[in-house]
C-alpha positions in Angstrom: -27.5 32.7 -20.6 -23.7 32.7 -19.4 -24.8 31.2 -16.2 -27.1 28.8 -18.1 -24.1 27.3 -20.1 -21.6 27.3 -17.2 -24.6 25.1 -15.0 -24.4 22.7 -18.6 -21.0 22.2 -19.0 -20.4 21.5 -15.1 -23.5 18.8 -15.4 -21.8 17.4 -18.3 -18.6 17.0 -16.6 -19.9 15.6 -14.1 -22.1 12.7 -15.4 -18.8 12.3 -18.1 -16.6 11.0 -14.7 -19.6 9.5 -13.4 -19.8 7.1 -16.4 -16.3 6.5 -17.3 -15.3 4.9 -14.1 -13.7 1.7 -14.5 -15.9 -1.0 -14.4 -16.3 -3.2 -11.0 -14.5 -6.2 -12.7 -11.9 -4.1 -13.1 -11.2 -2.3 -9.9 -11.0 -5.8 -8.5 -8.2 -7.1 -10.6 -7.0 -3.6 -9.9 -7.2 -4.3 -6.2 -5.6 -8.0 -6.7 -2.6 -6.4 -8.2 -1.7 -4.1 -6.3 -2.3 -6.4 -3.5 0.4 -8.9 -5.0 2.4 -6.2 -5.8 2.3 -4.7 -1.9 2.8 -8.3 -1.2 5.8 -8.6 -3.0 7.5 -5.3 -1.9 7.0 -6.4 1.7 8.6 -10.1 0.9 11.4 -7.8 -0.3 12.0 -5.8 2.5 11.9 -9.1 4.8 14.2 -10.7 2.8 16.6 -7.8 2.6 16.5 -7.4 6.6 17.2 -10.6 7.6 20.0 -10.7 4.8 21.8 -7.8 7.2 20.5 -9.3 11.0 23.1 -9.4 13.3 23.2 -12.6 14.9 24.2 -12.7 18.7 27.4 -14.8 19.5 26.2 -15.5 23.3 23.9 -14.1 25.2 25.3 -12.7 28.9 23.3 -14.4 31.7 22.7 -11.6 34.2 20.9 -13.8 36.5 23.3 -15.4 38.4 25.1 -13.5 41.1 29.2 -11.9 41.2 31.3 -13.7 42.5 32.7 -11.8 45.9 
């Protein structure tokens, strides 16, 4: 009987997670978000980097040959 009731309660459990995922209209506005929201934190970061970018002043031209 204990055996019975533990097979029950772990089929109940089971088909109660089953059934209360969220709906598929929901998981894709949950998608959407969290797309704008990556989105934004990655506009962020861009912004930030650039913001601290060291520019070069000139750029050495190691082409040409020394002068002897």
């Amino acid at each position: 009987m204990k055996k019975a009731s533990i097979i029950l309660s772990a089929t109940l459990l089971t088909l109660a997670f089953v059934k209360c995922k969220p709906a598929a209209e929901d998981r894709f506005k949950m998608h959407e978000n969290a797309k704008r929201i990556s989105d934004s934190i990655g506009r962020t970061i861009d912004a930030a980097m650039a913001e601290v970018a060291i520019q070069p002043k000139a750029v050495a031209d190691t082409t040409k040959p020394k002068a002897k």
